[in-house]
C-alpha positions as a LaTeX table, in Angstrom:
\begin{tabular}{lrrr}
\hline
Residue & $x$ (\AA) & $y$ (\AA) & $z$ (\AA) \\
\hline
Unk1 & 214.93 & 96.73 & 125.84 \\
Unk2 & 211.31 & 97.27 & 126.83 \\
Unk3 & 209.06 & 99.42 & 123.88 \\
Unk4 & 207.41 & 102.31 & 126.09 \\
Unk5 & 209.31 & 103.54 & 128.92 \\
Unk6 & 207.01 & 104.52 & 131.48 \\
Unk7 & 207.04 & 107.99 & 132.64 \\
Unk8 & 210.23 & 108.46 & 135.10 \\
Unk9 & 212.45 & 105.92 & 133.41 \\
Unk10 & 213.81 & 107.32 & 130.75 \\
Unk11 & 217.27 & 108.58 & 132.64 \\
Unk12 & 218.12 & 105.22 & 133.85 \\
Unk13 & 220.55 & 103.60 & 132.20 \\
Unk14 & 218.78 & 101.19 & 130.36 \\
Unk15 & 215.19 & 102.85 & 130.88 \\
Unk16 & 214.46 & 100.27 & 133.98 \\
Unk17 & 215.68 & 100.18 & 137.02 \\
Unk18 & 217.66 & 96.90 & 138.36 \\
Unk19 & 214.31 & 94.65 & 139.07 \\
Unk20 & 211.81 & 96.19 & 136.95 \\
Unk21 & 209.13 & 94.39 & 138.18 \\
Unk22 & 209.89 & 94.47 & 142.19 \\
Unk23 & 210.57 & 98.51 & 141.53 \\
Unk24 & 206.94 & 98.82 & 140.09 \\
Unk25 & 205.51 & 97.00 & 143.33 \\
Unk26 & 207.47 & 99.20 & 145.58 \\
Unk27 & 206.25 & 102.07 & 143.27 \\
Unk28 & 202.69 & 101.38 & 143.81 \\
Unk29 & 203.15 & 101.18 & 147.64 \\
Unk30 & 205.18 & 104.34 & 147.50 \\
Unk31 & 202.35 & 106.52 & 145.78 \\
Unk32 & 200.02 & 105.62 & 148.20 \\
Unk33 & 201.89 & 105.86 & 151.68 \\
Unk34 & 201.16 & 109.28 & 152.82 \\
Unk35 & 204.78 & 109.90 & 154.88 \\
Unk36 & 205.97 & 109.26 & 150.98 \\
Unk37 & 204.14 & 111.44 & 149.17 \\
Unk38 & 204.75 & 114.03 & 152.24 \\
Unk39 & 208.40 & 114.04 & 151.92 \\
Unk40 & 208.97 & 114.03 & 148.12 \\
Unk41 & 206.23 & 117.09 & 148.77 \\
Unk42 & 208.98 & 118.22 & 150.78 \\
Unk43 & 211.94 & 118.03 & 148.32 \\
Unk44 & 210.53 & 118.75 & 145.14 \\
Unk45 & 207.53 & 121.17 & 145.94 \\
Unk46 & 205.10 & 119.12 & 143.86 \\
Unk47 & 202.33 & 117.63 & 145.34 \\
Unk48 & 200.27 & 113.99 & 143.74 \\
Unk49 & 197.76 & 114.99 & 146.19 \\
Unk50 & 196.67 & 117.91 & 143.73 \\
Unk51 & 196.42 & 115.40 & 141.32 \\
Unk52 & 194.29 & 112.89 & 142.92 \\
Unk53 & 192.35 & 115.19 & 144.22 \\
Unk54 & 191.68 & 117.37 & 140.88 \\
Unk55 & 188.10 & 117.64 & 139.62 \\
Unk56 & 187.35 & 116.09 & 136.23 \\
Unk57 & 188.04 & 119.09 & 134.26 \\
Unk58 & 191.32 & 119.86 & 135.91 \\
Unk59 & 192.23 & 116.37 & 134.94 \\
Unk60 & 191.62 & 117.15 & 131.71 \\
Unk61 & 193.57 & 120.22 & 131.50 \\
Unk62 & 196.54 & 118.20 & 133.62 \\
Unk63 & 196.27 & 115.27 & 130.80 \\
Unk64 & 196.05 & 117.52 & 128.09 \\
Unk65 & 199.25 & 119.46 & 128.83 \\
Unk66 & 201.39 & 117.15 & 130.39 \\
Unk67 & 201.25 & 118.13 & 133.84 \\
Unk68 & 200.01 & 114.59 & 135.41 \\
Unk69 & 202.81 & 112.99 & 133.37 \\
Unk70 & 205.48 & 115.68 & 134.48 \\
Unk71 & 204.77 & 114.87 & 138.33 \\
Unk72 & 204.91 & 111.41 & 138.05 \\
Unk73 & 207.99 & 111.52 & 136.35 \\
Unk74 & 209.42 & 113.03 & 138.95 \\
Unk75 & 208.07 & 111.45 & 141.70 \\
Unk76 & 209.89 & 107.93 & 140.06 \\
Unk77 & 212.65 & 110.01 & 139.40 \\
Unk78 & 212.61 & 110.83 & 143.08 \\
Unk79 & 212.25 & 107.26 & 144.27 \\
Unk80 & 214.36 & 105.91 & 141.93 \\
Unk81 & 217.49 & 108.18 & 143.82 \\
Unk82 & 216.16 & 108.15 & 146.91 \\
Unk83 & 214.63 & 104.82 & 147.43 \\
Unk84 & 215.94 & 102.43 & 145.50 \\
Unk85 & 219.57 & 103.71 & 144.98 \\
Unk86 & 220.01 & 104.10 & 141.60 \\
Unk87 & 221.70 & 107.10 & 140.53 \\
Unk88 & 219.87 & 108.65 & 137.01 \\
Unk89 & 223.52 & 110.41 & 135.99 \\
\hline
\end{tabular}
């Protein structure tokens, strides 16, 4: 069992997904393909194009309440169902 789960991971069954490691590569390319992004847009109604896009401060205010964190939760969350066929139960 890995230490720190990283945001998104901790409904999986055992905090990972099958293949940690290929799942983070495939995350990576996944938050940067824009048809991606676009369609979790779609489905969820948040948007980690306000986040990359956020000014310094807004960061800030993001970081300090959990916002940032929340999104990309969900956007793993999101791939994790959607993508990579693993159901979070």
């Amino acid at each position: 069992m890995w230490p720190t789960l990283p945001p998104g991971m901790s409904k999986t069954p055992y905090g990972w997904p099958t293949s940690a490691p290929a799942f983070y590569d495939f995350s990576l390319f996944a938050i940067e393909d824009a048809e991606c992004r676009c369609a979790f847009f779609k489905e969820t109604g948040k948007s980690l194009d306000e986040i990359a896009n956020a000014t310094q401060l807004e960061r800030l205010i993001d970081e300090a309440t959990g916002h940032t964190n929340t999104v990309i939760s969900a956007f793993l969350d999101w791939l994790v169902v959607n993508h990579w066929g693993e159901d979070l139960g």
